[in-house]
N, C-alpha and C positions, 0 to 999 in steps of 0.2 A: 082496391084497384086491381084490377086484371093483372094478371100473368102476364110478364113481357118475354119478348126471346130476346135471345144475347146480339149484340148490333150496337153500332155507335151512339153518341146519345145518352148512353145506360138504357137502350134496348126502349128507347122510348119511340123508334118507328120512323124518324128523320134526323137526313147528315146534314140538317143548318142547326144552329144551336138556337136562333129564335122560334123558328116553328117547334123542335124540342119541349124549349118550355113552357110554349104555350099550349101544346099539347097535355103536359105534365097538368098545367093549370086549369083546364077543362077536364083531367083525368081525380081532380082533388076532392069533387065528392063538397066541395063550398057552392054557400047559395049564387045563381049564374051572374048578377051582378060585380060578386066578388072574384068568380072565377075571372071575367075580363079584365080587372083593374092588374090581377097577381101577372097576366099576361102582356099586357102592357108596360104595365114595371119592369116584368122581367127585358122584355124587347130593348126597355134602355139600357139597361146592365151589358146584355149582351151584345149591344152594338158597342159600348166603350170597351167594353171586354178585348174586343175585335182588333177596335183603330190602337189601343193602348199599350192592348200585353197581342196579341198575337194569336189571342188562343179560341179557336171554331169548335171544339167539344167539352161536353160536359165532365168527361174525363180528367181534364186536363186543370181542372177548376180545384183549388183548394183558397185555404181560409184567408191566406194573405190576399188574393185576389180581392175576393170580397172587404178587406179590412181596406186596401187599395182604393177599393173604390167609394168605399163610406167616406175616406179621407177624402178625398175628390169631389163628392156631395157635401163636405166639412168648409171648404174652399170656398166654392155657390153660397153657405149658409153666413158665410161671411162677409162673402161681396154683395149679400143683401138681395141673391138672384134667385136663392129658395128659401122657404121656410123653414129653421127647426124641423119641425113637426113632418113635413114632406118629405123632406130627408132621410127621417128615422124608418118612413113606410117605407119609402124604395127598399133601403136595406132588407128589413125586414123581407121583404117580397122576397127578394132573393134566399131568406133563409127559408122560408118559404117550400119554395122552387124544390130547393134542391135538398132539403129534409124528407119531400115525398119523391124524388129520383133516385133517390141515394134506399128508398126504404127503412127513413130512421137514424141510418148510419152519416148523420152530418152532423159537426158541433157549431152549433147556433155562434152569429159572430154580431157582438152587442153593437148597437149604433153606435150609444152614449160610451162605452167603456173602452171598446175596440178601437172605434173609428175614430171617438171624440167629439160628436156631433153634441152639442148644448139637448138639455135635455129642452130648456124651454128657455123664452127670451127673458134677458135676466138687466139689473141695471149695474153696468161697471163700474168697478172699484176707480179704474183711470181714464180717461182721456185717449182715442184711435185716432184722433186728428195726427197728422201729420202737421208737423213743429214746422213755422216759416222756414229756420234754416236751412233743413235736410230739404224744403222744399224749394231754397234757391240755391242749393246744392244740386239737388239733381236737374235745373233749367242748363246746366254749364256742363255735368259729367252723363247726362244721356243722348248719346250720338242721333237720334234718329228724333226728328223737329216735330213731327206727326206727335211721338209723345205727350211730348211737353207742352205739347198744345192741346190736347186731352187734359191733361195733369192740369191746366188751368182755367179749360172750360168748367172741370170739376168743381175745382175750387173755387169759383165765383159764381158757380150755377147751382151747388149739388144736385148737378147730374151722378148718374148712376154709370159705369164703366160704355155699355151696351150704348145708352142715351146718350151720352159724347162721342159714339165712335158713327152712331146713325144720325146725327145729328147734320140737317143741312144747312151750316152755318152762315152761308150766304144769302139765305131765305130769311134766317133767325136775325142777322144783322140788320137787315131790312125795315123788317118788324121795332128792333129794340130800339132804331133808331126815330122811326114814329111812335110808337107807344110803351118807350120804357120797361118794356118786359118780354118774354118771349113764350112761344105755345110750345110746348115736350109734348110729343106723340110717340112717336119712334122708337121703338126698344123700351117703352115704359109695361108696366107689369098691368096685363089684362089689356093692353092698347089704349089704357085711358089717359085723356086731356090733362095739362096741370099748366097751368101759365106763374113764371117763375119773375120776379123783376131784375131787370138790369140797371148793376150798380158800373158805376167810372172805368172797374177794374174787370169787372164782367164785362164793359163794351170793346175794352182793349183784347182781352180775350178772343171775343166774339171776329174781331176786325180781324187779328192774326190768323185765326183758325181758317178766312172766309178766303184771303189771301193763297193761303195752301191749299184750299182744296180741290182736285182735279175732277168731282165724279158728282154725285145726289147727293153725298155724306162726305165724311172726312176719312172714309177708309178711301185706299187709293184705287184708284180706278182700274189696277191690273189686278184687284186682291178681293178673294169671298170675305164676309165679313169672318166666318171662323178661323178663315189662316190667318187675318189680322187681327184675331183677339188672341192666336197662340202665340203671337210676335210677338205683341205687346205682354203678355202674361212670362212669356220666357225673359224680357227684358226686366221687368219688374224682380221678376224671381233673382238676378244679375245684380239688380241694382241692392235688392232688398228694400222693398219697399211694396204697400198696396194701394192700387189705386182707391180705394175705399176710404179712406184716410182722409182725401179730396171732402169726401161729401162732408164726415164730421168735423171737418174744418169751418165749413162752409153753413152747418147746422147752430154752432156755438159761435160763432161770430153772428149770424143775423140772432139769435137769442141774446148776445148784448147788446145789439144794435139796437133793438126793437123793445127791451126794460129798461136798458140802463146797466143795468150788473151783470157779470160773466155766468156764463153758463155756471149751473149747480156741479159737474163733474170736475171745474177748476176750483174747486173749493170743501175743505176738507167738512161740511157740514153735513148732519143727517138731515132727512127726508122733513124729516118732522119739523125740524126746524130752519127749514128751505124758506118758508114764508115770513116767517120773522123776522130774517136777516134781510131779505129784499125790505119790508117795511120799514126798519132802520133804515138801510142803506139809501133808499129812496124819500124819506119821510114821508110815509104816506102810512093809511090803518090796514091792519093786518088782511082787511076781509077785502079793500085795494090789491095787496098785494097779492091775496089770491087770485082774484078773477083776471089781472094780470097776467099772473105767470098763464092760467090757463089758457088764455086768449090768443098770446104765442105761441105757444106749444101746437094750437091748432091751428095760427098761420102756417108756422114749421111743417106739421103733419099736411100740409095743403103742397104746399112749395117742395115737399120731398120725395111725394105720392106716395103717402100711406092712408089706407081708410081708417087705420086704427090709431087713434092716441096715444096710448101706450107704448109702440113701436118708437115714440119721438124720444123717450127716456135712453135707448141705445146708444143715441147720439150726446146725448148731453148731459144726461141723469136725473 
């Protein structure tokens, strides 16, 4: 890399901090595909950088920031709104960034160790569903109606946070009440289609939600949808509690709904012998009770919008 002169930035030639690093990252000597992706990453870091902590130079940046913000990318990989794996790059990027700003002199800040990011998607030990109780607990102690009307489109839809708050449930009411089920477009991952069915307690939902809503969706008509996902996220943070919890509620109830037997994560049984026990449980032959369990699993993965399989294990085990 060229010789920089001294200047904000770390003399890297602009006082934004996104052009900075995206400078840096066209300055890095990687093949040009890659130089754009480190550049683009960085652009996100530094716009949260911005709204979060305060801070416009590179100066000004140390490792808690960064660990800051991996926990922040930790959140998303929770709420099911990024990948693991995606997560880990952003970080990265930013060690990146600023390994060649710094000339060497930055100590690399781990995704997995630092920030806590999963290294990869794993099957739980427990159960993320949120318990009926704490869930008719919080219908009574969370002041603000819009929630808890979220909170139980969630739960009887597994919708995704985003997909309940974009959701125009007056259109979807419409729908459920001619054909028993509803279209999710809206805030779903990659814009795609998934038609989800409407149960008794789903349509009660549905009704209530449609009643409250002022606007296209169930955010309110004076509000972007980002200042009403930080409402709702600071209120959750308050109440203790994630909306996320909705969906594997809502995942492990239709998998008993749809075998017969409770989800495998309410159930202290291995992997291995997950199929033998539904076989028992059901009286039916083992090689039944395989293609069974499989078969839901990929309604699940339909009804939850994942294209992977594997991803339905999160939920249920």
């Amino acid at each position: 890399m060229a010789s920089r002169k001294r200047g904000r930035n770390l003399g890297l030639g602009s006082r934004n901090l996104t052009r900075a690093g995206k400078t840096c990252a066209h300055q890095s000597g990687k093949a040009f595909a890659t130089r754009g992706t480190l550049a683009e990453r960085w652009s996100v870091f530094a716009k949260w950088l911005e709204q979060t902590q305060g801070i416009k130079r590179m100066e000004d940046i140390n490792r808690e920031h960064v660990m800051a913000y991996g926990q922040a990318l930790k959140a998303r990989v929770e709420r099911d709104e990024l990948k693991a794996s995606t997560a880990q790059l952003y970080v990265s990027a930013v060690n990146s960034i600023m390994t060649s700003a710094t000339n060497g002199n930055w100590q690399t800040v781990s995704p997995t160790k630092d920030c806590g990011i999963p290294k990869r998607r794993y099957i739980p030990e427990t159960s993320k569903a949120m318990p009926q109780l704490q869930h008719e607990q919080l219908q009574i102690s969370v002041d603000d109606e819009r929630i808890t009307v979220l909170l139980n489109l969630q739960r009887t839809l597994g919708l995704r946070f985003k997909e309940s708050a974009l959701l125009n449930a007056q259109k979807a009411l419409r729908q459920a009440q001619w054909e028993d089920r509803i279209t999710v477009f809206s805030g779903t991952k990659g814009g795609k289609r998934r038609h989800v069915p409407v149960s008794a307690e789903a349509l009660a939902a549905l009704e209530t939600a449609a009643s409250l809503q002022d606007g296209p969706s169930m955010i309110p008509a004076n509000l972007r949808y980002v200042d009403f996902r930080d409402h709702c996220y600071r209120q959750a943070q308050k109440q203790q509690f994630q909306f996320h919890g909705q969906r594997h509620y809502y995942a492990q109830q239709r998998y008993q709904a749809l075998t017969g037997v409770p989800a495998p994560i309410k159930k202290a049984i291995t992997t291995s012998a997950w199929h033998s026990y539904m076989a028992i449980q059901l009286n039916i032959s083992l090689e039944a009770a395989e293609k069974l369990d499989h078969r839901v699993r990929s309604i699940l993965s339909q009804e939850l919008g994942h294209e992977r399989l594997e991803v339905v294990r999160v939920y249920i085990g």
